[in-house]
N, CA, C and O atoms as a CHARMM CRD file, in Angstrom:
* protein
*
  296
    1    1 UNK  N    -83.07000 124.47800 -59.69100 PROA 1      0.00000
    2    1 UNK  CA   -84.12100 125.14800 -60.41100 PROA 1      0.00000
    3    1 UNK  C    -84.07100 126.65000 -60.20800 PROA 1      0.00000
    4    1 UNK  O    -84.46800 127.28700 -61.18400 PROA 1      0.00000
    5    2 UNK  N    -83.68800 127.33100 -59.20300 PROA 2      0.00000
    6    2 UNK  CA   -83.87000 128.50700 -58.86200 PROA 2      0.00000
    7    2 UNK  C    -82.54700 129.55000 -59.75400 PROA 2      0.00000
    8    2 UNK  O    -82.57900 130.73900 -60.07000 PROA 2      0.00000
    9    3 UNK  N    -81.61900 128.64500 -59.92300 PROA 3      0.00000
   10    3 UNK  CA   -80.36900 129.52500 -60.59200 PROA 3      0.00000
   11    3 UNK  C    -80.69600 129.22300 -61.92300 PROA 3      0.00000
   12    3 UNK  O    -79.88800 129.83200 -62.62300 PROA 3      0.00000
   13    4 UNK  N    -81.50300 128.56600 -62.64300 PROA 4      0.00000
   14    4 UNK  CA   -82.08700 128.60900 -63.55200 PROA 4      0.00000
   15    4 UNK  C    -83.05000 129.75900 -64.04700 PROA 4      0.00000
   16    4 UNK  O    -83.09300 130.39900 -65.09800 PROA 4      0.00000
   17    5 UNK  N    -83.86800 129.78200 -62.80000 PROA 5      0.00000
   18    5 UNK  CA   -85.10400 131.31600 -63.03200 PROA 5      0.00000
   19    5 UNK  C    -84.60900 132.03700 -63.23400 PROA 5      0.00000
   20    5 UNK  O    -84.76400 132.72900 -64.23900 PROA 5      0.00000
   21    6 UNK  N    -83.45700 132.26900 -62.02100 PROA 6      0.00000
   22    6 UNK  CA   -82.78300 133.47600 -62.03500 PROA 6      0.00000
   23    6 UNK  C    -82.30400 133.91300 -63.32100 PROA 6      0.00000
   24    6 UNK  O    -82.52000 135.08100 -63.64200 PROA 6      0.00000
   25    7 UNK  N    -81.39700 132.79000 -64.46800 PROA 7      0.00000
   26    7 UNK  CA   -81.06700 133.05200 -65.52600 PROA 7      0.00000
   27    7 UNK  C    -81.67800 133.64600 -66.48800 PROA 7      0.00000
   28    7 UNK  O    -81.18700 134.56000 -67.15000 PROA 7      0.00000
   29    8 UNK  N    -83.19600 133.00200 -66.69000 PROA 8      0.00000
   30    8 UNK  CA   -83.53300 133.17700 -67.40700 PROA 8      0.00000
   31    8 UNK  C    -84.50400 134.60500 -66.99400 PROA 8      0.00000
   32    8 UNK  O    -85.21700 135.03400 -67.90200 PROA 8      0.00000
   33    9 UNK  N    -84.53100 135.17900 -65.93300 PROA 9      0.00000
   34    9 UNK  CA   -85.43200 136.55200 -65.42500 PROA 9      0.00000
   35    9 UNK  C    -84.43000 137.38500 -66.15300 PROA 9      0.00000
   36    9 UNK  O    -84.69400 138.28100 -66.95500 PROA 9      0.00000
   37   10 UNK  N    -82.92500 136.87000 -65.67100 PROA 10     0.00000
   38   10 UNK  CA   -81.67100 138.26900 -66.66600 PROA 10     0.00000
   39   10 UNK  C    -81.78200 137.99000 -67.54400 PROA 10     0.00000
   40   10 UNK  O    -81.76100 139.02800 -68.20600 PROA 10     0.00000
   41   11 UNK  N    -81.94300 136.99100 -68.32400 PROA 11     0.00000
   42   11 UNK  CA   -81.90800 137.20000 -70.37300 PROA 11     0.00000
   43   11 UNK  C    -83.09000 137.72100 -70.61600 PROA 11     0.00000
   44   11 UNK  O    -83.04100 138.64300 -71.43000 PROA 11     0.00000
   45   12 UNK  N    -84.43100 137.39900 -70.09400 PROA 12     0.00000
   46   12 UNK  CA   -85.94400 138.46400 -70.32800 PROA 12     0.00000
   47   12 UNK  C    -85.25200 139.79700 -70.45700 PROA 12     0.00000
   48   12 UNK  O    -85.06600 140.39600 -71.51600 PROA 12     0.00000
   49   13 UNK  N    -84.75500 140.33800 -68.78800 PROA 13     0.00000
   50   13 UNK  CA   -84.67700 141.53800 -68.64900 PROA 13     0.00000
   51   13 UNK  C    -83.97100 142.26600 -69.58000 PROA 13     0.00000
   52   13 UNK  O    -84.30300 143.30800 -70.14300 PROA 13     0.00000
   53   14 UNK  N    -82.69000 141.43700 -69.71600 PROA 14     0.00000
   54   14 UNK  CA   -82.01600 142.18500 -70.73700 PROA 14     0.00000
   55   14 UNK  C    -82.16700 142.43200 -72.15100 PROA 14     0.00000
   56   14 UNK  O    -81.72800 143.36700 -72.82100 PROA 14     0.00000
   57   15 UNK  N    -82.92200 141.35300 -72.52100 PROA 15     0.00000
   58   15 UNK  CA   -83.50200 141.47100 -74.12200 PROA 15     0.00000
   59   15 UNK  C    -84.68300 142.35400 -74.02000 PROA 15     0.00000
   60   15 UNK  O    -85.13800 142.72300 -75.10300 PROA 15     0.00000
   61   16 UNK  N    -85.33000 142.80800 -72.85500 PROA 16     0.00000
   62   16 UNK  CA   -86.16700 143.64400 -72.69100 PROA 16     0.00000
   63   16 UNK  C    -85.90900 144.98600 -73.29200 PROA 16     0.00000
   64   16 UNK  O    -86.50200 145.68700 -74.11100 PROA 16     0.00000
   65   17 UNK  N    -84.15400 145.15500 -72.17500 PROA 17     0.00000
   66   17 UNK  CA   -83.54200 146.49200 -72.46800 PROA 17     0.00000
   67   17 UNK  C    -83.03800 147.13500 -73.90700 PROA 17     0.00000
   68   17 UNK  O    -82.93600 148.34600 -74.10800 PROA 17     0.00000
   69   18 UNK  N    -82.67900 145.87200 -75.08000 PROA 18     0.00000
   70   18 UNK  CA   -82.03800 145.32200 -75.74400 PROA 18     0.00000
   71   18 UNK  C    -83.21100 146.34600 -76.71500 PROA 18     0.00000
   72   18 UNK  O    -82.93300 147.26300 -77.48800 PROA 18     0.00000
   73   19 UNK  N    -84.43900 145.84800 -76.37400 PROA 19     0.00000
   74   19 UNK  CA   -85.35700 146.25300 -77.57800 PROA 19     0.00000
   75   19 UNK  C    -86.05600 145.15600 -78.34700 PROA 19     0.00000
   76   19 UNK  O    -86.69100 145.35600 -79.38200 PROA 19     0.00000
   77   20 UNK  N    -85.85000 143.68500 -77.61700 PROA 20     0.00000
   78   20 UNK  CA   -86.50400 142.63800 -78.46400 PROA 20     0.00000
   79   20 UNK  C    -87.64900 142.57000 -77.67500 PROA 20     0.00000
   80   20 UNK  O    -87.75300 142.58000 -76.44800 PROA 20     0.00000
   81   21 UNK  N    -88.81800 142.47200 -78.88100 PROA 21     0.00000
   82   21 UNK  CA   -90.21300 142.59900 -78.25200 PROA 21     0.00000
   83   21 UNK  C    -90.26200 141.20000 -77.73500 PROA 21     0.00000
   84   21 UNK  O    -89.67500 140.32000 -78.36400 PROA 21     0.00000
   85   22 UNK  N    -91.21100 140.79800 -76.14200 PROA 22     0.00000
   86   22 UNK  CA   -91.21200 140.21900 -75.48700 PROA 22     0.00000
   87   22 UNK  C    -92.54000 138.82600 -75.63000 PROA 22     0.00000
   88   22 UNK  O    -92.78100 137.70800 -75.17500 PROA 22     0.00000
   89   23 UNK  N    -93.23600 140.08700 -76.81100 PROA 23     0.00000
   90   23 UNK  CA   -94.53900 139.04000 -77.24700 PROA 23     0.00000
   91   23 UNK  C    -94.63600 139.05100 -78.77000 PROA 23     0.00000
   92   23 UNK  O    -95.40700 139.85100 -79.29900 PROA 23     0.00000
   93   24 UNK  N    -94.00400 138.32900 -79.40800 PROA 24     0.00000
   94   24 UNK  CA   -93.90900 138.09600 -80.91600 PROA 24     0.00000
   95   24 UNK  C    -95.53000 138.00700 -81.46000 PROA 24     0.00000
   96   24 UNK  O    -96.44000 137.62200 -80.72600 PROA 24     0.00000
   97   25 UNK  N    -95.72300 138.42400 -82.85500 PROA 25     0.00000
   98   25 UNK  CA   -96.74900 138.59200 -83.25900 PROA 25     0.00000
   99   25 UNK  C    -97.96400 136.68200 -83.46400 PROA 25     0.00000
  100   25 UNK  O    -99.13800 136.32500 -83.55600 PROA 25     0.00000
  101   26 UNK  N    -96.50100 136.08100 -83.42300 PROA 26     0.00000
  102   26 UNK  CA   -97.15400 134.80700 -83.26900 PROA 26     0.00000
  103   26 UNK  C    -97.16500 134.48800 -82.43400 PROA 26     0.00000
  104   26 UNK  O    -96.25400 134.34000 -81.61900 PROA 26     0.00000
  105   27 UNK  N    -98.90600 134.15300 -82.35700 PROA 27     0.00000
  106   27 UNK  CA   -98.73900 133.52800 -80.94300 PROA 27     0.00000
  107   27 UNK  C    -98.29400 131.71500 -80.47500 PROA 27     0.00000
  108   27 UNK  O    -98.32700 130.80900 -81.30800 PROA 27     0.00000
  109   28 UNK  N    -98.04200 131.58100 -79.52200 PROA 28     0.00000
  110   28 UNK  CA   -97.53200 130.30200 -78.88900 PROA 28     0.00000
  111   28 UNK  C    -98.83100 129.16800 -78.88600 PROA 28     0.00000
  112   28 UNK  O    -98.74800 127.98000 -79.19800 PROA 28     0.00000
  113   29 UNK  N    -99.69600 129.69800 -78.56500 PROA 29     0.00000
  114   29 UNK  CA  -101.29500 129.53600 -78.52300 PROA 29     0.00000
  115   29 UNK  C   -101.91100 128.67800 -79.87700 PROA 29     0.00000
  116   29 UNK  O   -102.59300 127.66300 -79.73300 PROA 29     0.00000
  117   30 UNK  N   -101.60000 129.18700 -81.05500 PROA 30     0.00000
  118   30 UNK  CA  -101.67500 128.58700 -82.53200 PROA 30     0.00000
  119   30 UNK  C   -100.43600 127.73100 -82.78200 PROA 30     0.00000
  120   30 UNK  O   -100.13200 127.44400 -83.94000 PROA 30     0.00000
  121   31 UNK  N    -99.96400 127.45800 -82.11100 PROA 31     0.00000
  122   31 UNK  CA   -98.87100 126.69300 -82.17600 PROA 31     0.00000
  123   31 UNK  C    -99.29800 125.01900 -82.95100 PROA 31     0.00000
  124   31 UNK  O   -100.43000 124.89600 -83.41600 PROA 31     0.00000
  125   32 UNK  N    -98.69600 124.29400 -82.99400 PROA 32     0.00000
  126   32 UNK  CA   -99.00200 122.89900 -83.99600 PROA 32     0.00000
  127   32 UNK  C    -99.14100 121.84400 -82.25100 PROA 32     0.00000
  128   32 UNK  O   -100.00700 120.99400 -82.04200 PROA 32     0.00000
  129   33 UNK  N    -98.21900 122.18500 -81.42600 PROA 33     0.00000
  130   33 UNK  CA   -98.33700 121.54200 -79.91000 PROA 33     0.00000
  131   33 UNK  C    -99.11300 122.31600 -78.90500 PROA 33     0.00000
  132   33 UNK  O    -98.81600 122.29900 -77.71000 PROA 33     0.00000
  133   34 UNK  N   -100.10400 122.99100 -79.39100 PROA 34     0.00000
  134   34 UNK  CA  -101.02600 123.42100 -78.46000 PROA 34     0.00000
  135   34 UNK  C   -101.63100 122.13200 -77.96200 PROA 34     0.00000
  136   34 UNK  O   -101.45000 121.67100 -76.83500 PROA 34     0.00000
  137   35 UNK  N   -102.30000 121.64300 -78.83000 PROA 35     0.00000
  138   35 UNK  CA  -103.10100 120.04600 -77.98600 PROA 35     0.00000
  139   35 UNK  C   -102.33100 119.50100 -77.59400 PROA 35     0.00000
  140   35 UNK  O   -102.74000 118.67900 -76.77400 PROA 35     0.00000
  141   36 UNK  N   -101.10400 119.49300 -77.76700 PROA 36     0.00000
  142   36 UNK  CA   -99.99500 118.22300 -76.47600 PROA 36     0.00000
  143   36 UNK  C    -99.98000 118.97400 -75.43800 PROA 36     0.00000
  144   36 UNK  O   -100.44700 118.37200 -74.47100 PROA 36     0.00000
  145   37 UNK  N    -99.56000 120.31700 -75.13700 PROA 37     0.00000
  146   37 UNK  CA   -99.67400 121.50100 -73.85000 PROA 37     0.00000
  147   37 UNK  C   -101.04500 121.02100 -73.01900 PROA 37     0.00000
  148   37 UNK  O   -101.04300 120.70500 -71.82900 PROA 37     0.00000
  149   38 UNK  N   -102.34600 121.03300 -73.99400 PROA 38     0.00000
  150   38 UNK  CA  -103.38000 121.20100 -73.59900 PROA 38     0.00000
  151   38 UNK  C   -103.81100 119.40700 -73.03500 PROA 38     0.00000
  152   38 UNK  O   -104.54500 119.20600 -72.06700 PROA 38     0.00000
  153   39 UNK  N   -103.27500 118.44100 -73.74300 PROA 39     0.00000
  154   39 UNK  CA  -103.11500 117.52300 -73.10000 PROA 39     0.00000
  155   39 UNK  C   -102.49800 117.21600 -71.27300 PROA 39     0.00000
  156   39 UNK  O   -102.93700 116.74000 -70.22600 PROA 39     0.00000
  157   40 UNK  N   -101.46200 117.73600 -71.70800 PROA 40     0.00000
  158   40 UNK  CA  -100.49000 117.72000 -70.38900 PROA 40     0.00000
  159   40 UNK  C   -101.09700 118.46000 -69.29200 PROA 40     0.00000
  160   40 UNK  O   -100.83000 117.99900 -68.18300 PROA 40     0.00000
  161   41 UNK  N   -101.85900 119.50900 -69.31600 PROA 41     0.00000
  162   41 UNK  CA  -102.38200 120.42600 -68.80300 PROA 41     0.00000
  163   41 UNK  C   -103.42200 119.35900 -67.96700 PROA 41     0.00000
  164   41 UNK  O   -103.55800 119.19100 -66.75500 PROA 41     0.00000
  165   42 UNK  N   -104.05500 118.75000 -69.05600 PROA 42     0.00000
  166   42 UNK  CA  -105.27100 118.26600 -68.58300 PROA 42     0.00000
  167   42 UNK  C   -104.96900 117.50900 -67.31100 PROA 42     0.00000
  168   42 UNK  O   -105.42400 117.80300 -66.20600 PROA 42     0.00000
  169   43 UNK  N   -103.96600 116.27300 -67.64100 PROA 43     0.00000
  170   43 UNK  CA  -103.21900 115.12600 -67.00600 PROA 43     0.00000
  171   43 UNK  C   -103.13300 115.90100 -65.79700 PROA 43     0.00000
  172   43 UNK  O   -104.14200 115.84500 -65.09400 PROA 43     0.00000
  173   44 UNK  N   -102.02100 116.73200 -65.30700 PROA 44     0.00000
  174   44 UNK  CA  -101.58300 117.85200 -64.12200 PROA 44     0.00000
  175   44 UNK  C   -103.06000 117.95600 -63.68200 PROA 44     0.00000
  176   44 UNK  O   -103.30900 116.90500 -63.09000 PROA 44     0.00000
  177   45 UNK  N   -103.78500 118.48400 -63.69700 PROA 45     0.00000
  178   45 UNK  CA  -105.30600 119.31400 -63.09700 PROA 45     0.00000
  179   45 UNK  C   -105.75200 117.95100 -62.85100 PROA 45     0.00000
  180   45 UNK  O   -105.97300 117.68300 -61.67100 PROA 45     0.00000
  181   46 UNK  N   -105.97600 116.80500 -63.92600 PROA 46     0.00000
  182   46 UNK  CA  -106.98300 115.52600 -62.83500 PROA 46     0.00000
  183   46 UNK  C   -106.01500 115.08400 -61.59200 PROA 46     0.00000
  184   46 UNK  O   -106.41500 115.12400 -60.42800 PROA 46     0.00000
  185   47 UNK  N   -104.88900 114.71800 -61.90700 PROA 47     0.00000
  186   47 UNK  CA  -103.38100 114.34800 -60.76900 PROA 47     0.00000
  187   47 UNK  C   -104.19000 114.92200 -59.77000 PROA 47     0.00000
  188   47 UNK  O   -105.09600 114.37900 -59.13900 PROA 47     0.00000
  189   48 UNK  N   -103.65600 116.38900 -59.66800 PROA 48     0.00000
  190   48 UNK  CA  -104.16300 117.22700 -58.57600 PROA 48     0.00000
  191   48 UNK  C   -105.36000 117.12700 -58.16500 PROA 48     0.00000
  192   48 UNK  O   -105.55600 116.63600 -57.05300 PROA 48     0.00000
  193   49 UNK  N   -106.32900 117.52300 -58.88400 PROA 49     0.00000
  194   49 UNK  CA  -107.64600 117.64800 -58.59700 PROA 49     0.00000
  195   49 UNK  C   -108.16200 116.12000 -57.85800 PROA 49     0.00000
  196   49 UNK  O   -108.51300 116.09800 -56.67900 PROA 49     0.00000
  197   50 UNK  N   -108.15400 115.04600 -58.60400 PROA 50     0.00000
  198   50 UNK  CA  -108.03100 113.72900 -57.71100 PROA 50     0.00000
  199   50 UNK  C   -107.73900 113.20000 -56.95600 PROA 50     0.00000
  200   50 UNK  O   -108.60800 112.55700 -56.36500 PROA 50     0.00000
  201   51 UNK  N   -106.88000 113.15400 -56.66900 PROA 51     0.00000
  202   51 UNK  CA  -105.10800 112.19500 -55.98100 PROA 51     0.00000
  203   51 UNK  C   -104.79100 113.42900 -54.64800 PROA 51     0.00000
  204   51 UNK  O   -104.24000 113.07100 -53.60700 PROA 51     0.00000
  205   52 UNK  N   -105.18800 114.74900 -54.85700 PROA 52     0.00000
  206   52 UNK  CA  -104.93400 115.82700 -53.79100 PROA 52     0.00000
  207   52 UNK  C   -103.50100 115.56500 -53.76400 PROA 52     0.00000
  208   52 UNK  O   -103.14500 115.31600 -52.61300 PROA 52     0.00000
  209   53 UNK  N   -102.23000 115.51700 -54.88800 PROA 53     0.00000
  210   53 UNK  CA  -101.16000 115.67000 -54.66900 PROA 53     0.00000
  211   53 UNK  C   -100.77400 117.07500 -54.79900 PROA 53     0.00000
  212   53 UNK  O   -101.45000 117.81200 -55.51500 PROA 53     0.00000
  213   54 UNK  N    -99.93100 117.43600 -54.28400 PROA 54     0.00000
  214   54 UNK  CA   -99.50600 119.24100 -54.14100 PROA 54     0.00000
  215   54 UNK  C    -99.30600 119.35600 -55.63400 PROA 54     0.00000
  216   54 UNK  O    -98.81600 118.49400 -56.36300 PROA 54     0.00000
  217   55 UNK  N    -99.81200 120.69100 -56.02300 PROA 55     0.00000
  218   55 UNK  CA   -98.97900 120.76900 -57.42200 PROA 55     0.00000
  219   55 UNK  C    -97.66700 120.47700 -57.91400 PROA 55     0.00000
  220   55 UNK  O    -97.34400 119.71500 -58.82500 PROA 55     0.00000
  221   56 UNK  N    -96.75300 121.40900 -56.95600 PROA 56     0.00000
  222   56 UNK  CA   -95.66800 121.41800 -57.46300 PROA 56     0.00000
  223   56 UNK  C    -94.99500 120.39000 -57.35300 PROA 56     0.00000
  224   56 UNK  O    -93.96600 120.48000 -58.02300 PROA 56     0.00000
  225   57 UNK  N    -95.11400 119.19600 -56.67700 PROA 57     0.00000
  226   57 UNK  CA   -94.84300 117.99700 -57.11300 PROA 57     0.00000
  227   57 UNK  C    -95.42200 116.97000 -57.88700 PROA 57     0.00000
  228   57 UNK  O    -94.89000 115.86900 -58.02600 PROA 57     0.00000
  229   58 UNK  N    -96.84800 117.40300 -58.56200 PROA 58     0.00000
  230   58 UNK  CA   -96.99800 117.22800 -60.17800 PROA 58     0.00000
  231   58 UNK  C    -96.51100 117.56800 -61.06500 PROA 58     0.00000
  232   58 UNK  O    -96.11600 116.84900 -61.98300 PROA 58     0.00000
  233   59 UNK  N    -96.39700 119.21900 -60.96000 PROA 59     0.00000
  234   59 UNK  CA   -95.98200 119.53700 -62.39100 PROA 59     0.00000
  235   59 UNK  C    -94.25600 119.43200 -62.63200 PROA 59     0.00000
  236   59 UNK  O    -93.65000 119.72500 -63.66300 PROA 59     0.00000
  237   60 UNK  N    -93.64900 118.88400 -61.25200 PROA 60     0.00000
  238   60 UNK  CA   -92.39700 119.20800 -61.39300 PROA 60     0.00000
  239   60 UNK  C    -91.93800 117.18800 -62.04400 PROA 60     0.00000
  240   60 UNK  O    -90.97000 116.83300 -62.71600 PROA 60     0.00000
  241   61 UNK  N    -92.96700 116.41400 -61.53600 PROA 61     0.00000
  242   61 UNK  CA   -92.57800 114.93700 -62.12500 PROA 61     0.00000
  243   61 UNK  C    -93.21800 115.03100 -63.32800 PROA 61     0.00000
  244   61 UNK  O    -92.79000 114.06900 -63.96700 PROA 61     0.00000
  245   62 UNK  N    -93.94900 115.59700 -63.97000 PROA 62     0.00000
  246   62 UNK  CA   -94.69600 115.27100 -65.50200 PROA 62     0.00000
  247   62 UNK  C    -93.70100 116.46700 -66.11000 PROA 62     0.00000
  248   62 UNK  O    -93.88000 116.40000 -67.32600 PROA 62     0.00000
  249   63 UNK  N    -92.47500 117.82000 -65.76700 PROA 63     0.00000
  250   63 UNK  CA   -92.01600 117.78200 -66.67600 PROA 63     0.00000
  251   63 UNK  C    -90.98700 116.96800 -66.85800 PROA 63     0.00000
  252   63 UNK  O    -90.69500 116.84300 -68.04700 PROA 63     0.00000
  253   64 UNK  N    -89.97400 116.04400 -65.71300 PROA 64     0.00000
  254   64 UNK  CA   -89.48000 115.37600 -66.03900 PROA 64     0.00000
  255   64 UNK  C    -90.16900 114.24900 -67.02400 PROA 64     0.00000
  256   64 UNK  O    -89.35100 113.56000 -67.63400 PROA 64     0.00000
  257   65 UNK  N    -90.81700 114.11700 -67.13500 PROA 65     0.00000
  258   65 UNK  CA   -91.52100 112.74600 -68.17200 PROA 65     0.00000
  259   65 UNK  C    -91.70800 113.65600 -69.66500 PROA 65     0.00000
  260   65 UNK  O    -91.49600 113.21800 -70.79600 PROA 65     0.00000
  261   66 UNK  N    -91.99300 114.51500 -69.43700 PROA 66     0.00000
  262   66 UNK  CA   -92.13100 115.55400 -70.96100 PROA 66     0.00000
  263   66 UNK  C    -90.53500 115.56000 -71.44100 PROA 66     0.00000
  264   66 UNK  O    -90.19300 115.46700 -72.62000 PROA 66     0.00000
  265   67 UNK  N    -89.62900 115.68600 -70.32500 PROA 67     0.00000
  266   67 UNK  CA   -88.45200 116.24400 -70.87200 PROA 67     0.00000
  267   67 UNK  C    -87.57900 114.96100 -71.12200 PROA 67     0.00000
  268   67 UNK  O    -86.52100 115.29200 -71.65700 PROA 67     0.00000
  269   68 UNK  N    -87.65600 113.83500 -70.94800 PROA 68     0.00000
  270   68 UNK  CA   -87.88300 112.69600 -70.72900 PROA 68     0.00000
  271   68 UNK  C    -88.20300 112.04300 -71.92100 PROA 68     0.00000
  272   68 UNK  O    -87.51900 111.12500 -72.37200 PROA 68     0.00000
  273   69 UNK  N    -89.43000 112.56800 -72.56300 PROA 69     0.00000
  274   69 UNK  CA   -90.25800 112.06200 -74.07000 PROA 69     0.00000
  275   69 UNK  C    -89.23700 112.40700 -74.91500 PROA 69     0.00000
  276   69 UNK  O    -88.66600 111.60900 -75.65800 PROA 69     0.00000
  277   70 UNK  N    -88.84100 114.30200 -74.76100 PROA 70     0.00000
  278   70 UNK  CA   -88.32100 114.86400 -75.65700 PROA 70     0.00000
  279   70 UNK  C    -87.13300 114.96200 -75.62900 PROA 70     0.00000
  280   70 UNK  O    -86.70400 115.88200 -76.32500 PROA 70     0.00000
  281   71 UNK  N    -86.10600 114.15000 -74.89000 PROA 71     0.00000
  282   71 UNK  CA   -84.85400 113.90800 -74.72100 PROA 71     0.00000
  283   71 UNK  C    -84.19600 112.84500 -75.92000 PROA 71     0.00000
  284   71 UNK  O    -84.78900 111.77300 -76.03100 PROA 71     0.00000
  285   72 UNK  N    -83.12000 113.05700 -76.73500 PROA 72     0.00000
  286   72 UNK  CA   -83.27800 112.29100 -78.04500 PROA 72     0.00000
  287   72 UNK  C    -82.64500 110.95600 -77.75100 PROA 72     0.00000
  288   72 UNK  O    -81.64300 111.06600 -77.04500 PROA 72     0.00000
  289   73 UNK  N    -82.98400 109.62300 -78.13000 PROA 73     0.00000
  290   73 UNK  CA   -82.30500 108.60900 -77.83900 PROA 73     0.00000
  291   73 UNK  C    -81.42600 108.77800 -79.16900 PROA 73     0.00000
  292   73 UNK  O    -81.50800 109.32200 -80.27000 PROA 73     0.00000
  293   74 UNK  N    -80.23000 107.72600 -78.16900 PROA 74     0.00000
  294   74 UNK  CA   -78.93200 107.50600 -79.07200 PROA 74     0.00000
  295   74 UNK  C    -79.18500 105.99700 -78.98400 PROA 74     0.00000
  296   74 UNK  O    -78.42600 105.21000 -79.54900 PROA 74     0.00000
């Protein structure tokens, strides 16, 4: 996971330098999967909030299950 961040902190930075604006006029927010985000969101916060499991071993097993949903079967 971490040589991942890392990747993706240098493509920010550099598209920073580049001149590509970093916050497009659309927002992510109006998106058509805001209520699935806002779903998932929810799920994570009762986990935690309930169960007293550490976050980051919530949010790190529900994105495997997101990525998981959205992984395409053959």
């Amino acid at each position: 996971m971490s040589l991942a961040s890392v990747l993706a902190a240098l493509a920010l930075r550099s598209a920073f330098h580049a001149g590509v604006p970093l916050f497009p006029r659309s927002s992510l927010a109006s998106s058509p999967l805001s209520p699935a985000r806002r779903a998932v969101g929810l799920v994570n916060g009762v986990i935690i909030a309930k169960n007293e499991v550490p976050a980051f071993i919530v949010t790190l097993g529900t994105s495997f299950i997101v990525r998981g949903i959205a992984y395409p079967h053959e």
